[in-house]
N, C-alpha and C positions, 0 to 999 in steps of 0.2 A: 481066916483069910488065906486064898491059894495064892502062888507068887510064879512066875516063869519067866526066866532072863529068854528076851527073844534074839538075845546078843549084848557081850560086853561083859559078862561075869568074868571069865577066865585072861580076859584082856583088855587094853586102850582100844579102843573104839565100835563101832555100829551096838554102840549102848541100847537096849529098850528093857523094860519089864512088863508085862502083864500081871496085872491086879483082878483076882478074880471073885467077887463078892454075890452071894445070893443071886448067883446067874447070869450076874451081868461084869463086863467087863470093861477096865480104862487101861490104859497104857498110859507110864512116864517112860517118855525119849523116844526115840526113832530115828539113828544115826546112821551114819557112814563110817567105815575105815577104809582110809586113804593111805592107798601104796604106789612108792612112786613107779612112775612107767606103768604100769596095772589099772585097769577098771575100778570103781570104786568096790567094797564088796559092803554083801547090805544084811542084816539083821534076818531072822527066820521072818515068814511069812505069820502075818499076825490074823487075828481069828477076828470078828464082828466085834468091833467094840463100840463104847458109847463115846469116846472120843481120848484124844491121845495131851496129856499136858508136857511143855517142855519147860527144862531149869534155864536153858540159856542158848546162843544161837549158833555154836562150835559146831560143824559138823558130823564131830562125832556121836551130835549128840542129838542133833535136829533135821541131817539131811537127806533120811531116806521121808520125811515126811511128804512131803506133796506125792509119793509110790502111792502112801496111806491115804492120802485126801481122794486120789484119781479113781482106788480101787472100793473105797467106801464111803465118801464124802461125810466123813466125819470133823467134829470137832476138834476144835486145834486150839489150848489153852494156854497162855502166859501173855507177858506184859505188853506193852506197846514198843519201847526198844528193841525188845528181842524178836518178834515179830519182823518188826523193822530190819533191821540183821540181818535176821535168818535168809528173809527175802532177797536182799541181795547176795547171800552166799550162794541161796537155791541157782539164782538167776545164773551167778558166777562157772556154778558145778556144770550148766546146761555148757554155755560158753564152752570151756574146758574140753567137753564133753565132744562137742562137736569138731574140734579144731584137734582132738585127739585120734577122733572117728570111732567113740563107744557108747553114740548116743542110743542104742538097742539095747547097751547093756544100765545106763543111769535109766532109762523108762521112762521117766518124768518130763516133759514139756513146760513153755512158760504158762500153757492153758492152766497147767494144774498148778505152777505157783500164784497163779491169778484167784483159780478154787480154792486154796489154801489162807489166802487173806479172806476173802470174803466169808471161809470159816471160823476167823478170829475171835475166840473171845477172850475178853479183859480180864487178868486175875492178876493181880502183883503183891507186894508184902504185905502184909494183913489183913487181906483179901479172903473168904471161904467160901468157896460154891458146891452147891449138892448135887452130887452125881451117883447113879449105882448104888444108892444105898449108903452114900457114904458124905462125909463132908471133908473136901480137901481146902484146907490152907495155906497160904503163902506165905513166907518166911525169904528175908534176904541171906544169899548160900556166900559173899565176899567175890568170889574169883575173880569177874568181869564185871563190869555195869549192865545192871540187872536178874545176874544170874539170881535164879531164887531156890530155894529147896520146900517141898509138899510136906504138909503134915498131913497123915490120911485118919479119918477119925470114922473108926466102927465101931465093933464089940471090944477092940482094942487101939492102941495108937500108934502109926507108925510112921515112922519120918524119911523120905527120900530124897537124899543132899544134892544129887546131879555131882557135878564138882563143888569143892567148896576150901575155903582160901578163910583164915582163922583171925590170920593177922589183918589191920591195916595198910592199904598202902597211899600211895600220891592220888589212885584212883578210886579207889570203895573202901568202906567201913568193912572189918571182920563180921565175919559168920558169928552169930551165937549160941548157943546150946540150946535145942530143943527138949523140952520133959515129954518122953515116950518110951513104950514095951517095947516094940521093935527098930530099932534104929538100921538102916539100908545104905553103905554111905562109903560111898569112894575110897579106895587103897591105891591111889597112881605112885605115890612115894613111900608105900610101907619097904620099910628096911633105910630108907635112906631120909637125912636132917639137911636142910639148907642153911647156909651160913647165915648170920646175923642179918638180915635187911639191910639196917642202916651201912656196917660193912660194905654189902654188893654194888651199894647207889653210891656211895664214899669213893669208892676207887672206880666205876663207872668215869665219874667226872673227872679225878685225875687223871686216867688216860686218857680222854680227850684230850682235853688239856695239851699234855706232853705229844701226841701227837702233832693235833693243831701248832701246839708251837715248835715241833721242829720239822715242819713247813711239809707235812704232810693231809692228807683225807683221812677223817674218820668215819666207814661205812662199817653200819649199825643192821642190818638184817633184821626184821620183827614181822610178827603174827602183825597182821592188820586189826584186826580185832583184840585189843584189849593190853595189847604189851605194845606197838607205836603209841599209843597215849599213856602209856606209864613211862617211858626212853624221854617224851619229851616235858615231862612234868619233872624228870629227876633233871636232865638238861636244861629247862628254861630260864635261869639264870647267868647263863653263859653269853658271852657278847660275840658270837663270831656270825660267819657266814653260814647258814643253817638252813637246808632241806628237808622233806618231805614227799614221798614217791610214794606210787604205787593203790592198793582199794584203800587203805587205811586213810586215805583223807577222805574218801566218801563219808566213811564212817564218823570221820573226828566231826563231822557238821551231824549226822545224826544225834552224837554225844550232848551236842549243844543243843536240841530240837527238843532234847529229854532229860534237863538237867536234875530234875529231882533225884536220878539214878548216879549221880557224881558225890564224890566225897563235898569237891570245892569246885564248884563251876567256876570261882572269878581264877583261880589258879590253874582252872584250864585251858581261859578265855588266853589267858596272861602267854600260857602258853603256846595256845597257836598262833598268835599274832608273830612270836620268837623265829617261826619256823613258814619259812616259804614254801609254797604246797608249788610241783612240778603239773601245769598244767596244760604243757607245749612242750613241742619239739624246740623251740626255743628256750623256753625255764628248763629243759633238760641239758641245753646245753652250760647254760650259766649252770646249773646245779653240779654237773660236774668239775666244775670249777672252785666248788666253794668248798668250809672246811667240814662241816658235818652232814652224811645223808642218812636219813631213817629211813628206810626200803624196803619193801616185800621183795621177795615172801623168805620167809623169816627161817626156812631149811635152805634155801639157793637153789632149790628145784623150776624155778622160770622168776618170768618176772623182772623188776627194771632192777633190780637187785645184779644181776649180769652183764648190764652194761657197764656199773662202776665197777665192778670186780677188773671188766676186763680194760676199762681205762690204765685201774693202780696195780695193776697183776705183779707189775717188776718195779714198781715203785715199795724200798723199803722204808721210807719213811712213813707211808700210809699202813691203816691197820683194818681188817674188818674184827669187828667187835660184837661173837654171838651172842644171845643175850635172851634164847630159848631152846628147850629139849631138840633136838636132832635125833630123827629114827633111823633107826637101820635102815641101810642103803638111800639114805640122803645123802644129798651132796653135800651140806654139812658136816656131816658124819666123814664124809671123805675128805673132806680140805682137813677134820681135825684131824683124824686116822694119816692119809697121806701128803699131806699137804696141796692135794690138787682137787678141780672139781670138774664134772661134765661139761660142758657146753655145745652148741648146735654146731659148733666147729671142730670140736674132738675135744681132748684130756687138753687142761690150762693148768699148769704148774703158778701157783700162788705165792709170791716170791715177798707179797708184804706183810706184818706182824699179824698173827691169827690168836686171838685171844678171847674168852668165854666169860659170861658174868650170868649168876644165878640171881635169876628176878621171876622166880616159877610164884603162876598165882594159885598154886595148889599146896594145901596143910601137907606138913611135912611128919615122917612118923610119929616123932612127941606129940605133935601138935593134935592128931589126928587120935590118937591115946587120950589126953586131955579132953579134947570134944567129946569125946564117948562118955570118960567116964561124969563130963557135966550134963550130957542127955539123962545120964540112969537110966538104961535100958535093960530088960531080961533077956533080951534076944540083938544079937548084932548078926548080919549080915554083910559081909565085903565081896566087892564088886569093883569093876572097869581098873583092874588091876595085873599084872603077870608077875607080881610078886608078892600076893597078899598073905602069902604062909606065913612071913615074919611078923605081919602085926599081929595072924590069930595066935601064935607064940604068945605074946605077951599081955591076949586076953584072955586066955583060957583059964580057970579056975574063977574067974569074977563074971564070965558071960556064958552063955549059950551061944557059942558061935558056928556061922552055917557059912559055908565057900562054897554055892550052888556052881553046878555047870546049864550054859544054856542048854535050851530044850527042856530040861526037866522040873516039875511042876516042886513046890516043896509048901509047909503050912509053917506060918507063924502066928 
């Protein structure tokens, strides 16, 4: 079996691989990477294929797709959530796009995320369909709700994680080990171990808490997708005044539309009822009044995430409380670095408590160590990583390990 990263081996984001069997070919993933202020940038140009399956519906991992549907009306494979997702992120990227003025350079229109659905097909966890010569399976990957990972089954077996999250959380079951020859499978955290879980959600709630009670706001910044519904699952026990801004409540009704993908649906039901969703210029205003907001977007690169910022900027009894990765040259990245952040107004000096909590839904080096060696694999391959040398470090001598660069073709 041939393999070529069309993007995403040597780093986070515009993931894809080409799988090249007896002539014919599929692709997993077809992403974006997202730089702030910058056009998106997209994956190599991909060759005829029989159609493209996605683990999950993160951009980086599903949004140069509808390029691929417009330029070959192909097949577009994974579950009914993620579909779901995707589709509104596509729809989101267009939006963006336009209001940035790079819609020449996204290429995509909503014609082609309309082509895109109506190229849906169904495959979800324990799911195998024949393609290429080949039989692919679906396997639940933990990260998000629904993400899943491929088993590819030819002359040998190989398994392609997308991302993949080991542990349990408030929101999905852990990944479990797939038995396969060549295991393909994410390095985002090689070199680095997250704290304890229970830990991160533990003290989570304590500073609310102490916030809330000394008569400040607790704004919470999150991914709309997959970390807002984990912030209010770890919060939903709490009694105070509690919002909800921003796509992430789109989604949190998708979540319910497709509950078989939930750890515990009545604990999520439980939960959003907890949390006021801002659905007026009016609910925004009481929301800024009240003691907890959960907000996009989850770096502080736009988004109603700026309005509370700029309400509590000099208020130090309030706190923003990050609660995901920050890239370079996010604003994120700058309120922690400088303690300021951009705005359509100039530089805001951030005068209230700025503090971080690790709730990453991606296996952490051990963990990602662990996984491999319950696969048994002869051959690993790490990907969608910029620091994957540490983990091949500590496979070497028990694997055949391969750190391709894209563009180039390699056999396992």
């Amino acid at each position: 079996m041939k393999l070529k990263f069309l993007g995403g081996a040597e780093m986070v984001g515009k993931l894809g691989m080409l799988v090249e069997n007896q002539g014919a070919n599929i692709l997993f993933e077809y992403g974006l990477r997202l730089v702030k202020k910058e056009p998106p940038e997209f994956p190599l140009p991909a060759p005829k294929v029989e159609g493209v399956f996605i683990t999950h519906s993160h951009l980086d991992h599903s949004g140069a797709v509808p390029l691929l549907v417009q330029q070959q009306d192909c097949d577009v494979y994974c579950n009914d959530l993620t579909m779901e997702v995707a589709s509104l992120l596509f729809r989101d990227s267009i939006k963006i796009a336009k209001s940035e003025d790079y819609s020449h350079i996204l290429r995509y229109t909503e014609n082609d995320v309309r082509r895109t659905l109506e190229n849906f097909k169904f495959i979800a966890p324990g799911d195998t369909h024949s393609i290429a010569g080949m039989e692919v399976r679906a396997h639940s990957a933990g990260h998000i709700p629904g993400a899943q990972m491929y088993e590819i089954k030819g002359e040998s077996t190989t398994l392609f994680t997308g991302d993949l999250h080991t542990q349990s959380t408030w929101l999905t079951h852990g990944a479990k080990p797939v038995k396969c020859d060549n295991l393909v499978i994410e390095a985002t955290y090689a070199g680095r171990n997250h704290p304890p879980r229970k830990n991160s959600e533990a003290l989570l709630i304590q500073k609310v808490r102490e916030v809330v009670e000394r008569g400040g706001t607790a704004i919470i910044p999150c991914f709309a997708v997959g970390r807002m519904q984990e912030v209010m699952l770890i919060l939903k026990d709490l009694n105070y005044d509690m919002w909800v801004d921003g796509m992430g409540k789109v989604v949190n009704g998708m979540y319910l539309d497709y509950p078989n993908y939930l750890r515990n649906v009545k604990d999520f039901k439980m939960a959003r009822r907890k949390f006021q969703p801002v659905r007026s210029a009016p609910a925004r205003d009481r929301a800024r009044r009240g003691q907890v907001i959960i907000t996009t977007s989850g770096m502080l690169d736009g988004g109603p995430v700026l309005h509370y910022l700029d309400d509590q900027k000099d208020n130090s009894k309030s706190a923003v409380m990050m609660t995901g990765y920050q890239a370079e040259n996010s604003n994120g990245r700058m309120l922690l670095e400088k303690g300021v952040i951009e705005t359509p107004k100039g530089i805001s000096k951030i005068q209230c408590e700025v503090m971080t909590f690790d709730l990453s839904a991606h296996a952490d080096h051990d963990e990602l160590l662990s996984f491999i060696k319950g696969c048994q694999p002869e051959k690993v391959v790490l990907m969608h990583s910029d620091n994957r040398e540490e983990l091949a470090q500590d496979l070497e001598g028990d694997y055949e390990v391969f750190m391709p660069q894209s563009g180039n073709w390699f056999e396992v």
